[in-house]
C-alpha positions in Angstrom: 146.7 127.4 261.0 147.5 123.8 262.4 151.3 123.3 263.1 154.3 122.3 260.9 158.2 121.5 260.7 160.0 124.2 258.4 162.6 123.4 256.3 165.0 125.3 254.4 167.2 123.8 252.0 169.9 124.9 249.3 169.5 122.5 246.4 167.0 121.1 244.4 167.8 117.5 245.5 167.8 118.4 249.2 164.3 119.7 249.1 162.8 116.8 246.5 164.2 114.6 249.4 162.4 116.2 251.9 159.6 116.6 250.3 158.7 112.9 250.0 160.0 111.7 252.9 157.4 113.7 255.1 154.1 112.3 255.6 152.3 115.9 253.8 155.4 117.8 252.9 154.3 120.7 250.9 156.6 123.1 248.9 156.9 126.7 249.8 157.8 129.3 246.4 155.9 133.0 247.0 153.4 131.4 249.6 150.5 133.8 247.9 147.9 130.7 247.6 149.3 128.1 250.3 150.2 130.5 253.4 146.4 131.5 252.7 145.1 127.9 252.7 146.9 127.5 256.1 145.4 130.2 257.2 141.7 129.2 256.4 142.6 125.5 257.8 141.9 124.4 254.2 145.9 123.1 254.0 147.7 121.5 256.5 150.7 120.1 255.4 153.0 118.6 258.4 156.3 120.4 256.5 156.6 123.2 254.6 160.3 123.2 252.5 160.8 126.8 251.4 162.5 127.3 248.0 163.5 130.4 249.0 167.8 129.8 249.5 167.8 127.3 246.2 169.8 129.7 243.8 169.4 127.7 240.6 165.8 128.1 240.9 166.4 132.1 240.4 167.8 132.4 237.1 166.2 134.4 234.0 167.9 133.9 231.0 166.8 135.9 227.6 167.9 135.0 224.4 167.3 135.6 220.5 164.9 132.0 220.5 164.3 131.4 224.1 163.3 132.8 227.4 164.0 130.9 230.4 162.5 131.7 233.8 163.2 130.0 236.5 161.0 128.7 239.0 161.6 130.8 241.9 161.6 134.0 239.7 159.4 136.5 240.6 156.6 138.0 238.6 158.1 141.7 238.8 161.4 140.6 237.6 160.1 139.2 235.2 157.9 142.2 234.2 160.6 144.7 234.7 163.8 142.5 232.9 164.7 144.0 229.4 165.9 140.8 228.0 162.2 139.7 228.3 160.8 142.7 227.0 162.9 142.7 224.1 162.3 139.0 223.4 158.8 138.5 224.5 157.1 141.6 225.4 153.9 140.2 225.9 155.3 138.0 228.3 156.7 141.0 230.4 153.4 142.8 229.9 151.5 139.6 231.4 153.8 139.3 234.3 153.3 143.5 234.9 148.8 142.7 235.5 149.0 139.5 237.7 147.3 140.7 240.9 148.7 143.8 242.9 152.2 144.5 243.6 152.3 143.2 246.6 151.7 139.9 245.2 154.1 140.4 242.0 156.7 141.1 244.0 156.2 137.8 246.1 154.5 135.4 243.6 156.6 133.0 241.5 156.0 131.4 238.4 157.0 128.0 239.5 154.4 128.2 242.1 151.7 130.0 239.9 152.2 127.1 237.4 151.9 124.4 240.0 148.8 126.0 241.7 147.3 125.9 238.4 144.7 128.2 239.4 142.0 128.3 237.0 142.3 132.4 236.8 145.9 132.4 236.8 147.6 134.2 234.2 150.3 132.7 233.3 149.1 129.4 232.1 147.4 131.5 229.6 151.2 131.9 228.1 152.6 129.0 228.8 149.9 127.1 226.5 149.9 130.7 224.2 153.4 130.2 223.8 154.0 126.6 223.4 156.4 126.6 226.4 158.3 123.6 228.0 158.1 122.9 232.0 161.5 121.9 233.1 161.1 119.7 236.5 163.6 117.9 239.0 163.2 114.7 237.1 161.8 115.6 233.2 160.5 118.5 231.0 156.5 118.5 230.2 155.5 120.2 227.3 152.6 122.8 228.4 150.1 120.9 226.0 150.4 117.7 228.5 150.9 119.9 231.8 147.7 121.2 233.0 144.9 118.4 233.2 141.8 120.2 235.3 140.8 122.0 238.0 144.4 122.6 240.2 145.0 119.4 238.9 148.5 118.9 236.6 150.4 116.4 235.5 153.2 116.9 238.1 153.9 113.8 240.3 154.1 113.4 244.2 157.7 115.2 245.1 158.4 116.7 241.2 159.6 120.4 241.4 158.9 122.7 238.5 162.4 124.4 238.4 162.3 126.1 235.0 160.0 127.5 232.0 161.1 128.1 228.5 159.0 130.0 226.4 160.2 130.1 222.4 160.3 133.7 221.1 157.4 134.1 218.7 157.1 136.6 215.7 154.5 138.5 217.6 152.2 137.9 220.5 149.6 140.1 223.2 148.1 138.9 226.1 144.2 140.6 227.5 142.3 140.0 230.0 139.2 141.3 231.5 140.1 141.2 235.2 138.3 140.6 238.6 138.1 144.4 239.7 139.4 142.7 243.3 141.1 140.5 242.8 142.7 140.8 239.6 142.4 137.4 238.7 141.2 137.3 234.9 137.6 136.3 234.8 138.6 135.7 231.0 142.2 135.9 230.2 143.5 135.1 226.2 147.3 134.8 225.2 147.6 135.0 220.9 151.0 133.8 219.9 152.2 134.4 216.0 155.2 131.7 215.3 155.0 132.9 211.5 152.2 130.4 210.2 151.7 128.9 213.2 149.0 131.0 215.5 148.6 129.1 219.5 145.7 130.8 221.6 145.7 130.1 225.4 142.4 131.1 227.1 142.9 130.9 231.4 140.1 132.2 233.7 137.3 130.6 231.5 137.4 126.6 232.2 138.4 124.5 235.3 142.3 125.0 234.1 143.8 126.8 230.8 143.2 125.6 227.4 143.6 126.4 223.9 140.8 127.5 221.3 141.7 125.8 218.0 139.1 127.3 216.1 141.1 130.5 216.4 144.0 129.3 216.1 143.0 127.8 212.5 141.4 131.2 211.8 144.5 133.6 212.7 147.1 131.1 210.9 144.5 131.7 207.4 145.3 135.3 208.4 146.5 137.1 211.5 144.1 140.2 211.7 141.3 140.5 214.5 138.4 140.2 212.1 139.6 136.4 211.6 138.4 135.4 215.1 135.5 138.2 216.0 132.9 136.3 214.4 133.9 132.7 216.6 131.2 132.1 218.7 132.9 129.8 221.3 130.6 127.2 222.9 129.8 128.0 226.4 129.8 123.9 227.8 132.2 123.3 230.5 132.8 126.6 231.1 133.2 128.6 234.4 129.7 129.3 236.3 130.3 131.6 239.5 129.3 134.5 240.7 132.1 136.7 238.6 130.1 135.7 235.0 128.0 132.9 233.5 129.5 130.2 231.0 127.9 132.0 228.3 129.1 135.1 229.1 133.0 134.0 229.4 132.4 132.3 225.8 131.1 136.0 224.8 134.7 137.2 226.6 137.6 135.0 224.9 136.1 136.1 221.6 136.6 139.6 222.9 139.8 139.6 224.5 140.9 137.3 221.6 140.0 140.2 219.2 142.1 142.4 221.7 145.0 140.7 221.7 145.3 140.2 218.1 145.0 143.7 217.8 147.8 144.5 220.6 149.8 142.1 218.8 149.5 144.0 215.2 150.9 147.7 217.0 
């Protein structure tokens, strides 16, 4: 790990200043993909400015047509908080799978959604759920947020500092995991709005994305048979050594089936 000036400030606009005044300044939320990084000399940012004592970044607010999660808002109290369950269980069930507890209990969403890993979970929901990222200077909608592969459309010094999911009629998330990791090798998020059906697919592609064709399907009729005979083409998909492109285009028709199904109990 090559050396660094810590910072620690206790407002959004302290640490947005800090950030772009330093020559790599990075931002620090959970640390579970950029302490790693440092470790492996594959980041060296010359400041790190930890999130950590910004309180407005911590609130989680349930209601009747929204949740709102903010960014420094860890995934296990996000999996454990009844206003979420109630509102969007799926949601809360999503947040209860991402990696081990260890990692749930240090892992943020802010910093998840920034990462952008390409087996991240929950950009399956934000694009699933039609959700809105609130930043230090605008709000993205999640269809113009992630662009490619840890790549999103956050500029030099922006700060996620919320998420706001809308409260659908019924939704399920499944993913067919990494057995080590956790990480979902094919991960599908089905959102009901009542006539309006949104599918995120994460783990599959270089960064989230939605499958229209199922979306056009379930919004004919929400039932699992609508999307298990969508053969989804397997171009610009995922090749490693976890599963082939074809066989992730075999998985989101699976775990789409899945969710749909989850969502129906």
């Amino acid at each position: 790990m090559h050396a660094f000036e810590y910072h620690r400030p206790s407002n959004v606009k302290d640490a947005v200043a800090l950030v772009l005044k330093k020559e790599e300044g990075r931002y620090l939320a959970g640390g579970q993909s950029l302490v790693q990084a440092m470790k492996l000399r594959l980041s060296s940012p010359t400041d790190l400015i930890d999130l950590n004592a910004i309180g407005d970044l911590k609130a989680l607010k349930a209601e009747s047509n929204a949740v709102t999660i903010g960014a420094m808002v860890r995934h296990a109290e996000v999996a454990a908080s009844s206003g979420v369950r109630k509102a969007i269980p799926a949601l809360a069930a999503l947040a209860g799978i991402i990696g081990d507890r260890q990692v749930r209990h240090m892992g943020t969403i802010g910093g998840s959604l920034a990462n952008n890993d390409p087996a991240a979970d929950y950009p399956a929901a934000v694009l699933g759920l039609g959700a809105t990222i609130v930043t230090s200077k605008r709000k993205i909608e999640a269809d113009k947020f992630f662009k490619g592969l840890y790549e999103t459309a956050l500029e030099p010094g922006e700060l996620i500092t919320a998420v706001s999911f809308p409260v659908p009629k019924r939704a399920a998330y499944m993913k067919f995991k990494n057995p080590a990791s956790r990480f979902a090798i094919v991960g599908v998020f089905v959102a009901d709005f009542g006539g309006k059906v949104r599918v995120g697919v994460t783990g599959a592609g270089p960064c989230a994305f939605r499958q229209a064709d199922m979306e056009k399907a379930l919004a004919a009729k929400f039932a699992p048979e609508s999307v298990a005979s969508i053969k989804v083409k397997a171009d610009g998909l995922n090749n490693d050594l976890h599963a082939s492109p074809e066989y992730r285009a075999h998985l989101i028709t699976v775990m789409a089936k899945r969710a749909v199904e989850a969502a129906l109990k």
